[in-house]
ZAFI-27655 format. One record per residue (C-alpha): residue number from 1; residue in three letters; z, y negated, x. Coordinates in Angstrom, 3 decimals. Each point is the difference from the previous one (the first is absolute). Example, Ala and Ser with C-alpha at 12.3 -4.5 7.8 and 13.67 -1.06 7.14 Angstrom:
PT seq type       pz       py       px
PT   1  ALA    7.800    4.500   12.300
PT   2  SER   -0.660   -3.440    1.370
This chain:
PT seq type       pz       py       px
PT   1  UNK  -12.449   12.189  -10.517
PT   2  UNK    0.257   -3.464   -2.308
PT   3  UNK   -3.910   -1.425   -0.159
PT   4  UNK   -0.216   -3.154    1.956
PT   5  UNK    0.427   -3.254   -2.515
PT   6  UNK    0.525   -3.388    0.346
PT   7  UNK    2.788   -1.664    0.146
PT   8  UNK    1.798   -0.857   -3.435
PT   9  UNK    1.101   -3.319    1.869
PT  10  UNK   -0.984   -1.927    3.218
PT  11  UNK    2.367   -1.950    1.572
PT  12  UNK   -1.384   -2.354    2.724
PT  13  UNK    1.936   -2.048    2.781
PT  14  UNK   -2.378   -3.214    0.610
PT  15  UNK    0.990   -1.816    2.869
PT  16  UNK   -1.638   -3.506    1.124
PT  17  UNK    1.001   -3.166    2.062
PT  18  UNK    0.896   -1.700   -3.033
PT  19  UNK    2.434    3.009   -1.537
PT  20  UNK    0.254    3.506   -1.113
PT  21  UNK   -0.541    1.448   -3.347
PT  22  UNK    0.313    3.089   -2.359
PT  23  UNK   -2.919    1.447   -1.597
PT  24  UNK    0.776    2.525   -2.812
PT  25  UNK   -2.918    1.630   -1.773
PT  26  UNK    0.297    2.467   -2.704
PT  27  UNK   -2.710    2.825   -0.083
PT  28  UNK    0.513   -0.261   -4.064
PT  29  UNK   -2.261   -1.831   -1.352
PT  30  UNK    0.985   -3.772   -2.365
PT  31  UNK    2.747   -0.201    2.516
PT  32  UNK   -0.118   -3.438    1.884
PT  33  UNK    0.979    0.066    3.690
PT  34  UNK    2.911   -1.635    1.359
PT  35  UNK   -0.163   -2.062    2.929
PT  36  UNK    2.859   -1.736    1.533
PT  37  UNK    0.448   -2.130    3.333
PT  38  UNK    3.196    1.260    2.022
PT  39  UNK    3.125   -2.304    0.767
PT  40  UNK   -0.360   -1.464    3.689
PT  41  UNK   -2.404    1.755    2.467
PT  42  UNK    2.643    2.034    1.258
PT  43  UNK    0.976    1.849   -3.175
PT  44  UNK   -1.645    3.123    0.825
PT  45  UNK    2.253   -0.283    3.823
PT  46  UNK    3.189   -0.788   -2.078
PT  47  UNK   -0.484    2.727   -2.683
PT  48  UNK   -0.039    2.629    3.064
PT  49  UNK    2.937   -1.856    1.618
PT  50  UNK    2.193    0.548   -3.857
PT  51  UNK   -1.843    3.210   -0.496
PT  52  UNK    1.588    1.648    3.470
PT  53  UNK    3.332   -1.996   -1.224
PT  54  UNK    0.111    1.387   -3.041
PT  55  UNK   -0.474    3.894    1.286
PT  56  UNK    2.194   -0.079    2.102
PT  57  UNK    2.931   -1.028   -2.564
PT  58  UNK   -1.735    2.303   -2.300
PT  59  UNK    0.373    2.832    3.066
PT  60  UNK    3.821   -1.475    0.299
PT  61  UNK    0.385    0.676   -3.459
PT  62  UNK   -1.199    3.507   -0.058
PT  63  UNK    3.186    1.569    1.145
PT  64  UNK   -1.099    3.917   -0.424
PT  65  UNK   -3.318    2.020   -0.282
PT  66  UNK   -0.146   -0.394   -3.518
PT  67  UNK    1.085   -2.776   -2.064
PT  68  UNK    3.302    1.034   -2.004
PT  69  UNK   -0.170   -0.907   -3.785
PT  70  UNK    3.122   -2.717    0.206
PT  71  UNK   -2.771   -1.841    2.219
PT  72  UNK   -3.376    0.100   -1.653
PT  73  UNK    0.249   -3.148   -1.756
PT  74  UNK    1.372   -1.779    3.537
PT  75  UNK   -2.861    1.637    1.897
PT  76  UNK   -2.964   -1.178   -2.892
PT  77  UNK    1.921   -3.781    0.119
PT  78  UNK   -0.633    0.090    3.525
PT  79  UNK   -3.445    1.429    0.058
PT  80  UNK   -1.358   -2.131   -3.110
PT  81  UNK    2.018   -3.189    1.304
PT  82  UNK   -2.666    0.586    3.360
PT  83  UNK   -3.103    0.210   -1.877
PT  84  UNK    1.250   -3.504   -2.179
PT  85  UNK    0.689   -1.670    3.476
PT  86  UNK   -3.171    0.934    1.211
PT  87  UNK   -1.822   -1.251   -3.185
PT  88  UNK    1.986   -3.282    1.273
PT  89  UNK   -0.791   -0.099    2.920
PT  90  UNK   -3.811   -0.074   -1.119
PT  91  UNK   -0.517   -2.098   -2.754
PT  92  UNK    3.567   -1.651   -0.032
PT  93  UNK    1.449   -0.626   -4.096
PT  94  UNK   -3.442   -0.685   -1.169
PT  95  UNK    0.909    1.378   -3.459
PT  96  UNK   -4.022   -0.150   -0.898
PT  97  UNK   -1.245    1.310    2.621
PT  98  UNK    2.591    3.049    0.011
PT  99  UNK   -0.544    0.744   -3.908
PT 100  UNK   -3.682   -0.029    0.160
PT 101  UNK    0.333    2.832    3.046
PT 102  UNK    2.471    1.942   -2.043
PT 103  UNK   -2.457   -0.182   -2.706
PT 104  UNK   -3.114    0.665    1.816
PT 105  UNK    1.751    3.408    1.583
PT 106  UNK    0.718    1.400   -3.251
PT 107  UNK   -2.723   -0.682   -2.155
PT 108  UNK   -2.519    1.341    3.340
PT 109  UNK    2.954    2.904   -0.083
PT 110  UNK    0.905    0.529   -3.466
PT 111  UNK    1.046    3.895    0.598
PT 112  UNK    0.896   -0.875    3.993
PT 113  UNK    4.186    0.864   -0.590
PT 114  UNK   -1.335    3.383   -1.352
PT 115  UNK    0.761    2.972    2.058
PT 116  UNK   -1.420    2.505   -2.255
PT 117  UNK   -3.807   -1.806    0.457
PT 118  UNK   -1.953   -0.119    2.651
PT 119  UNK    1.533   -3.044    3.154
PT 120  UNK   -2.258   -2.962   -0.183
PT 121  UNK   -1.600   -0.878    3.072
PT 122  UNK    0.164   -3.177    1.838
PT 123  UNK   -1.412   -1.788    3.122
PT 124  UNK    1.317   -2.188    1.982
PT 125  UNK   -2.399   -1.581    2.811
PT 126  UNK    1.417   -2.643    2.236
PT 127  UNK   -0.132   -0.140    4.317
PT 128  UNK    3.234    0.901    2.116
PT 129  UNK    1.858   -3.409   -0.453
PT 130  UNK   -0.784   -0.014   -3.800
PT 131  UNK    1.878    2.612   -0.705
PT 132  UNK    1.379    0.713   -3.803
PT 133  UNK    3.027    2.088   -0.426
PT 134  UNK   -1.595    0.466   -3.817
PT 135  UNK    1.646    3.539   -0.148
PT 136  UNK    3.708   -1.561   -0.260
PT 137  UNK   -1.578   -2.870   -2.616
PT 138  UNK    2.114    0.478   -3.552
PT 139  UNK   -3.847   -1.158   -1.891
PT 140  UNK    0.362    1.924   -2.998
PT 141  UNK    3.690   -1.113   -0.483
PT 142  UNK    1.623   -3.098    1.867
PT 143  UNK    2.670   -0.136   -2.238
PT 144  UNK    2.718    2.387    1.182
PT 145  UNK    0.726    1.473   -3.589
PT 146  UNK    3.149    1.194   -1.221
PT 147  UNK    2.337    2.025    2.663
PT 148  UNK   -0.536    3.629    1.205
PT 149  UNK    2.485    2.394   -1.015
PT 150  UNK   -2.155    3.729   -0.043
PT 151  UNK   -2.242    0.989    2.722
PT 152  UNK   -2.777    0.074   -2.614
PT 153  UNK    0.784   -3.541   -0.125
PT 154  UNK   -0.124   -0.709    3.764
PT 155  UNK   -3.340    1.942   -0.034
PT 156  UNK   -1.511   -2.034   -3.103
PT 157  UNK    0.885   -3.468    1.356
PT 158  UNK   -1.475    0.983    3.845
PT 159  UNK   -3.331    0.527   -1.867
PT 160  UNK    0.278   -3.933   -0.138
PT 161  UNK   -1.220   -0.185    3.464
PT 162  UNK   -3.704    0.688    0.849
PT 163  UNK    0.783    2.628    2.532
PT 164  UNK    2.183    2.290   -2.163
PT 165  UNK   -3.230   -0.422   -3.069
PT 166  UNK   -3.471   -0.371    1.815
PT 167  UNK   -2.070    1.570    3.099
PT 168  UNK   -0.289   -2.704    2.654
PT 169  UNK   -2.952   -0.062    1.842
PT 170  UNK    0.414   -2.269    3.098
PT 171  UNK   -2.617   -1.774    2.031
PT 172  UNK    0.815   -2.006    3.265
PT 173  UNK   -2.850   -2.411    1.052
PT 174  UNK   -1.962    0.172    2.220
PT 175  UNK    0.813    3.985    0.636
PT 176  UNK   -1.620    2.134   -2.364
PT 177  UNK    1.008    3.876   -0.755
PT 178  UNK   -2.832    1.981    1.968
PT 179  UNK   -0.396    3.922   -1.056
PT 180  UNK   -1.625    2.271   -3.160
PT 181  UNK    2.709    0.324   -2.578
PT 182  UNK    0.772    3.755    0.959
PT 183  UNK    2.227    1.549    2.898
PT 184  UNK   -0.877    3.459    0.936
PT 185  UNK    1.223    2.849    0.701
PT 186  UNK   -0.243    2.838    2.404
PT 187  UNK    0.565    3.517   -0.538
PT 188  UNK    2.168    1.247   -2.729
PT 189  UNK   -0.325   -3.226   -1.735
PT 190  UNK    2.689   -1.467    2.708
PT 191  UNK   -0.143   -3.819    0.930
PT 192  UNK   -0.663   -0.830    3.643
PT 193  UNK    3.113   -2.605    0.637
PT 194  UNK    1.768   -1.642    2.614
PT 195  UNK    3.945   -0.522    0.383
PT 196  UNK    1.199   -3.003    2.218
PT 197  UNK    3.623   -0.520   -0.094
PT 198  UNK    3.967   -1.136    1.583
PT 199  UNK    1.407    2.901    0.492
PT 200  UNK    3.471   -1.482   -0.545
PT 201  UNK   -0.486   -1.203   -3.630
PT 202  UNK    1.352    2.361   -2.359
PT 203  UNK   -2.562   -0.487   -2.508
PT 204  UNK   -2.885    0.404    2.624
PT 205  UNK    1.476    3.088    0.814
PT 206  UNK    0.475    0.926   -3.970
PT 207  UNK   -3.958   -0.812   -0.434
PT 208  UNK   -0.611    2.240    3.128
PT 209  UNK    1.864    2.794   -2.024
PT 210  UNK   -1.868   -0.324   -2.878
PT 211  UNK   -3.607    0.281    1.640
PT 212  UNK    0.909    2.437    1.856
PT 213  UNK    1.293    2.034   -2.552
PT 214  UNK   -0.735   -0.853   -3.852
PT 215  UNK   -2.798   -1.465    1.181
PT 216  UNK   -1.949    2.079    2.099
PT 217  UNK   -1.994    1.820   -2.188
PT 218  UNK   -1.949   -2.836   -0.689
PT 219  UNK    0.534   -2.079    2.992
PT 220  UNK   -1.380    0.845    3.598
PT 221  UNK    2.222   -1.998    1.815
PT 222  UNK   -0.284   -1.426    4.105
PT 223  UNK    2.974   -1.060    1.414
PT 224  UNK    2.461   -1.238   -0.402
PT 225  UNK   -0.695   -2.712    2.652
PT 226  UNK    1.554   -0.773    2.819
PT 227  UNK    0.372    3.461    0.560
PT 228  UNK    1.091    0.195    3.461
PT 229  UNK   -3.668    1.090    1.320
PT 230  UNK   -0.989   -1.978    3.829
PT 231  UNK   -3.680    0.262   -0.968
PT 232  UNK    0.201   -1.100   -4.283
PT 233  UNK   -2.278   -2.350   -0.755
PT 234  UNK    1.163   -3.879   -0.187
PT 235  UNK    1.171   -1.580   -3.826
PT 236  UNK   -3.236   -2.429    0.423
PT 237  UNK   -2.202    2.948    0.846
PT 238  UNK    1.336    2.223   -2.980
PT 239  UNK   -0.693   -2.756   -2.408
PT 240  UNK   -3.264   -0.692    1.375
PT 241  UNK   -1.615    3.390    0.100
PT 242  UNK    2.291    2.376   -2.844
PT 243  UNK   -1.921    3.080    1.513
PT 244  UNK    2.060    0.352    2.925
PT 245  UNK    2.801    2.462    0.282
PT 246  UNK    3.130   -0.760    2.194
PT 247  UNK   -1.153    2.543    2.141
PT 248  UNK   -3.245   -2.160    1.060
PT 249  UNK   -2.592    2.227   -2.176
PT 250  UNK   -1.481   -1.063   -3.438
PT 251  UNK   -0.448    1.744   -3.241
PT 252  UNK   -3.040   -0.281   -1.727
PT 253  UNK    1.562   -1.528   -3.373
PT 254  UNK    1.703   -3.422    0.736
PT 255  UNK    3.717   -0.840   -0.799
PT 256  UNK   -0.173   -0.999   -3.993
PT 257  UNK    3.657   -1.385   -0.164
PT 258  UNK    1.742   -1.546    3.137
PT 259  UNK    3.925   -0.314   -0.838
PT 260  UNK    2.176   -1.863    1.836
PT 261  UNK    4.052   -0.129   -0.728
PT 262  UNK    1.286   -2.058    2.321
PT 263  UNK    1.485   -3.637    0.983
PT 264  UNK   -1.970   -2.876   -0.709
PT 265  UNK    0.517   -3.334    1.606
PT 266  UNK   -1.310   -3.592   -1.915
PT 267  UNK    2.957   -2.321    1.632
PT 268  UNK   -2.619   -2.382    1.485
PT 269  UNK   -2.233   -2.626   -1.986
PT 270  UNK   -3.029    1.304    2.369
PT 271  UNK   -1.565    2.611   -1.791
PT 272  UNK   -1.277    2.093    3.302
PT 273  UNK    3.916   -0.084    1.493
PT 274  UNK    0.887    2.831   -3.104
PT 275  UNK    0.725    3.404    1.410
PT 276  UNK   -0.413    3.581   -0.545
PT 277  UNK    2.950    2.093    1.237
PT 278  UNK   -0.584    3.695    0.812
PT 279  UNK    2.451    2.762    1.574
PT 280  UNK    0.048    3.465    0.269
PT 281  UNK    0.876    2.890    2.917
PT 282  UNK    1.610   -2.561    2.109
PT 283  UNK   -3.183   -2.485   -0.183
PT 284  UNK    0.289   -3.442   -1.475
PT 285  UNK   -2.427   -2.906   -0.524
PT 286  UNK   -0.043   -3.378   -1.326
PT 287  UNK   -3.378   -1.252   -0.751
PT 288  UNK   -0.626   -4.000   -0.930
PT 289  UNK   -3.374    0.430   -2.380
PT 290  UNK   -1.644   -2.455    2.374
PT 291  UNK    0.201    2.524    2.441
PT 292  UNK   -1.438    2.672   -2.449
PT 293  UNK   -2.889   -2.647   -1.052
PT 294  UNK   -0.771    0.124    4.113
PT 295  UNK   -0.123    3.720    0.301
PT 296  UNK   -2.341    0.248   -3.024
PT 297  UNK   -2.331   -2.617    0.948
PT 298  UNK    0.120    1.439    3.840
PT 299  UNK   -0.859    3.628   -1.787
PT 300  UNK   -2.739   -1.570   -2.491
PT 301  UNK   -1.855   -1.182    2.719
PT 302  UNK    0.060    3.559    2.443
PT 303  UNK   -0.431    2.097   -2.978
PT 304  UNK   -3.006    1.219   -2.152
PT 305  UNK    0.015   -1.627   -3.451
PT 306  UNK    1.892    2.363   -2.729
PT 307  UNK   -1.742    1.241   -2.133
PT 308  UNK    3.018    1.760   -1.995
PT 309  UNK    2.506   -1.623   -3.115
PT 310  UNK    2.991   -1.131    1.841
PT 311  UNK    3.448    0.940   -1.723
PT 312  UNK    2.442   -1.145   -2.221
PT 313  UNK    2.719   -1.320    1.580
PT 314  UNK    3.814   -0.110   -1.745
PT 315  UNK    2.454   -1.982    1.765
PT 316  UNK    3.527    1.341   -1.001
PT 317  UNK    2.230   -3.193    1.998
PT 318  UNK    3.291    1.970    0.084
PT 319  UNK    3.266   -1.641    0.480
PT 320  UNK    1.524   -3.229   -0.375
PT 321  UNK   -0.703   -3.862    0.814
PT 322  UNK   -2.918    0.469    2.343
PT 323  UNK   -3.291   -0.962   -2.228
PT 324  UNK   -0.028   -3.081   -1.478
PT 325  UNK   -1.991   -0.184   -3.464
PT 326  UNK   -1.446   -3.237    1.705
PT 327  UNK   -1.926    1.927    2.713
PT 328  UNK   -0.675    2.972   -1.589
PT 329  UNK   -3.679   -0.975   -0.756
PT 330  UNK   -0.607    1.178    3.527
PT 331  UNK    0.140    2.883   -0.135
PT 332  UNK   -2.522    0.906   -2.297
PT 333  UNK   -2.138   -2.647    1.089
PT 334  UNK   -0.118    2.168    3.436
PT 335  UNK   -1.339    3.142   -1.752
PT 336  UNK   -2.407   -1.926   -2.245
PT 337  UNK   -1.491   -1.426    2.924
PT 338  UNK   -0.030    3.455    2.325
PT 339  UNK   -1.879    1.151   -3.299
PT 340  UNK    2.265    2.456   -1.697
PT 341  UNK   -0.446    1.135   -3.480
PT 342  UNK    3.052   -1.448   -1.061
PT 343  UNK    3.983   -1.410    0.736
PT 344  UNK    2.925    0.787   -2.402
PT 345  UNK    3.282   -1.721    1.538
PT 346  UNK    3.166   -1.973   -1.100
PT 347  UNK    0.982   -3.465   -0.007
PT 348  UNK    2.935    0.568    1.637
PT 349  UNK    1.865    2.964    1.521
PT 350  UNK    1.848    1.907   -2.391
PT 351  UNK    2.550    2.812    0.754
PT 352  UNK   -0.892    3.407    1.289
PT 353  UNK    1.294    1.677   -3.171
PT 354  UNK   -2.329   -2.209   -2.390
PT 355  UNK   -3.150    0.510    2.616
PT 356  UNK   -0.414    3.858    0.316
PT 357  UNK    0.466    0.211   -3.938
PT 358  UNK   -2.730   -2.246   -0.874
PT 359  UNK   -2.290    1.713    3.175
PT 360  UNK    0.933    3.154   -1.794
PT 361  UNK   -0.828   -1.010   -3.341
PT 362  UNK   -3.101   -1.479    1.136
PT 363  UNK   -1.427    2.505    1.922
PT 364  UNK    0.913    2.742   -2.834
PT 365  UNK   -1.984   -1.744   -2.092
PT 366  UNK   -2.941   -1.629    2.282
PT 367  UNK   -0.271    2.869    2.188
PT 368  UNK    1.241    3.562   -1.515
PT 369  UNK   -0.927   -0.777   -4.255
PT 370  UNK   -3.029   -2.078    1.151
PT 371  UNK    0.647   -3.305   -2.076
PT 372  UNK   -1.592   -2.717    1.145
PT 373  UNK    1.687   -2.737    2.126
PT 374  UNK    0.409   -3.371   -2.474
PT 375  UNK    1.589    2.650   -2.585
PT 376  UNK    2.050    2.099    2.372
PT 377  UNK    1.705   -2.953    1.355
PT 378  UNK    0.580   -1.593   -3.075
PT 379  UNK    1.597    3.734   -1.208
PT 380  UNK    2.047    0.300    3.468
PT 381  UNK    1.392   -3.406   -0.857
PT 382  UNK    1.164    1.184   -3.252
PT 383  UNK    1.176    3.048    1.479
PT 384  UNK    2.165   -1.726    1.543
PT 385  UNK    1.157   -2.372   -2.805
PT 386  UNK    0.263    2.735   -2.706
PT 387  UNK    1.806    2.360    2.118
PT 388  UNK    2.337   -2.042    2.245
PT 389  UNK   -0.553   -3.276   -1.677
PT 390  UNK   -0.422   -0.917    3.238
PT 391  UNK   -2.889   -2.988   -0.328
PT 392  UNK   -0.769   -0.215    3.925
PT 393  UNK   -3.149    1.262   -0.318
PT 394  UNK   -1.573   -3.340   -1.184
PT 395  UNK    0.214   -0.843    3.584
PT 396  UNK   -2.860    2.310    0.683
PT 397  UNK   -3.575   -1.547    0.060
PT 398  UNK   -3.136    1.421    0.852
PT 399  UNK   -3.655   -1.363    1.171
PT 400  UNK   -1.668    2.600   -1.273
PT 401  UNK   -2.569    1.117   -2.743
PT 402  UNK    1.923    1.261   -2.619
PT 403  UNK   -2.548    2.439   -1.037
PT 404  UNK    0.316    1.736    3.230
PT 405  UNK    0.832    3.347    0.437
PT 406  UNK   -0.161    3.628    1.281
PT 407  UNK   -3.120    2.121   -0.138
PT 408  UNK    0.533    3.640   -0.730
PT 409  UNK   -1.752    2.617    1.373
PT 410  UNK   -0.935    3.184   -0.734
PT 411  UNK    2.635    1.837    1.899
PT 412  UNK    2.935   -2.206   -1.219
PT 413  UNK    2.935    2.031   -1.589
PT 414  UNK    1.054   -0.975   -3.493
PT 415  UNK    1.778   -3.078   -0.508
PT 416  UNK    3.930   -0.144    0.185
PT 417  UNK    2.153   -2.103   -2.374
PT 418  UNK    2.028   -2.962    1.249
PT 419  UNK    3.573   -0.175   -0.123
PT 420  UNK    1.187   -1.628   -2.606
């Protein structure tokens, strides 16, 4: 495991009644900090509004798994062309303002486009409706540069945007990330985790596969969920105490991952209206995350106080044109709050296909070779970008120490390789 370190640069979303601002601080040292006030209050509301615009013609656009050479240079237009609108959309064609922020990124990141050297690390703090899509930001490049034409090309100019170069490590305000930096593991070295799911989703069914299977060795997996069981605990009650089992016991060891792959719901502008759907063995729920907050609060006040780490939670939103980048703050805002470890999710739903690669990815590396989270995630998105030039997996973000990771034990069995 990576020693915990600061971050190479702090990015701060300042909001007060007057306007909202930018704070960028380099860790460097000489490097001045650059501070700039937002265009209108409701930048921040409009760059989530192009942002959920923009993925979906970038999802349009993405006719097959992976990107065909003929249309790497299309697909970067398109992907760079959203980062420059969103630059736009903040600061408007305030050349000053957007050449001192180019600067300031790569003089605090000199070696930040450089895949052979260690990912910089950087933190982003700001509360649920200051949200900053900084991953898809173009800061060491906003110039789109000359055309792509090799898919070392298309993988050179995507280390443009932050979340193709740099470890993001995400805070929402006021919900810290509760928990020790290690998940544990029970006997055999196998993680205790938790599969939630829509049984009709090809990719849910896919990630099912692959826990089941490739997986298992490492993973000791509950569920899936619904599972077709009268007596199974409810979702509210499995995210409130991760110790129970869906046949009403407990294990000793708590769920350290909760995964669900399933349909997500952000269609209304109230924040407790978004849904989780669930199916499996002929059940089928739909639960608004106002109803969720109810159960918890109802099960807070019966219950003894935990004294256990809650789990990571991974949100794979499967499917097409349900979430809404706009809403999809909610979601992690719910687990924050509950007091779980951690929330990796998407923006937006992206296609089955796209979402049981980067799981897999992930959870090879996370989970089976032991690499901590910031740096696995960053490696499953250029999984996915080296091997499919497929550059989808910018739309995954997590709330989450990036330092966190698994704890062997004595009994685990050696590591496996990832796929390549």
């Amino acid at each position: 495991m990576s020693e915990a370190r600061s971050p190479d640069v702090r990015v701060r979303v300042l909001t007060t009644d007057e306007a909202t601002r930018l704070e960028f601080t380099a860790g460097r040292p000489g490097i001045p900090p650059v501070r700039a006030t937002l265009v209108g209050g409701d930048a921040l509301l409009r760059v989530r509004q192009e942002l959920d615009r923009g993925l979906t013609r970038l999802k349009d656009e993405l006719t097959a798994f992976d990107v065909e050479d003929k249309d790497l240079n299309r697909v970067f237009q398109s992907l760079h062309g959203l980062g420059r609108t969103l630059l736009f959309i903040l600061f408007g064609g305030q050349q000053a303002v957007l050449k001192e922020l180019q600067a300031f990124w790569n003089k605090a990141l000199p070696y930040g486009m450089n895949p052979e050297l260690p990912p910089p690390l950087v933190e982003c703090v700001g509360g649920r409706d200051g949200f900053l899509p900084l991953e898809f930001l173009p800061l060491f490049r906003m110039f789109p540069g000359a055309p792509v034409e090799t898919p070392g090309d298309f993988i050179t100019a995507c280390r443009t945007l932050v979340g193709f170069s740099c470890v993001v490590r995400r805070a929402m305000l006021p919900a810290p990330v509760h928990g020790g930096l290690a998940l544990h593991t029970g006997p055999h070295g196998r993680v205790p985790a938790r599969y939630l799911y829509y049984e009709h989703l090809e990719g849910a069914v896919e990630e099912l596969a692959w826990f089941s299977g490739a997986g298992s060795a490492h993973i000791d997996l509950e569920g899936p969920y619904p599972d077709g069981a009268e007596r199974a605990p409810g979702l509210a009650e499995q995210i409130f105490d991760p110790r129970l089992l869906l046949d009403g016991t407990r294990r000793g060891l708590p769920d350290q991952v909760q995964h669900f792959a399933c349909h997500c719901y952000t269609r209304s502008d109230d924040t407790l209206a978004s849904e989780i759907e669930l199916s499996g063995a002929g059940h089928h729920s739909r639960t608004t995350l106002g109803a969720l907050g109810a159960d918890l609060v109802a099960l807070g006040a019966e219950r003894d106080l935990r004294d256990f780490d809650l789990p990571l939670v991974m949100m794979n939103a499967c499917g097409s044109g349900r979430m809404r980048a706009p809403g999809a703050p909610s979601f992690p805002y719910l687990f924050l709050m509950n007091g779980n470890r951690g929330f990796i999710g998407t923006e937006t739903e992206i296609p089955d296909d796209v979402a049981a690669a980067f799981s897999k990815a992930l959870y090879e590396r996370f989970l089976i070779r032991r690499i901590p989270l910031g740096r696995a995630l960053l490696e499953s998105r250029r999984h996915l970008l080296y091997t499919l030039r497929n550059p989808l997996g910018l739309t995954y973000a997590a709330y989450a120490d990036p330092h966190l990771h698994v704890h062997p034990t004595p009994e685990e069995t050696p590591r496996a390789p990832a796929h390549p």
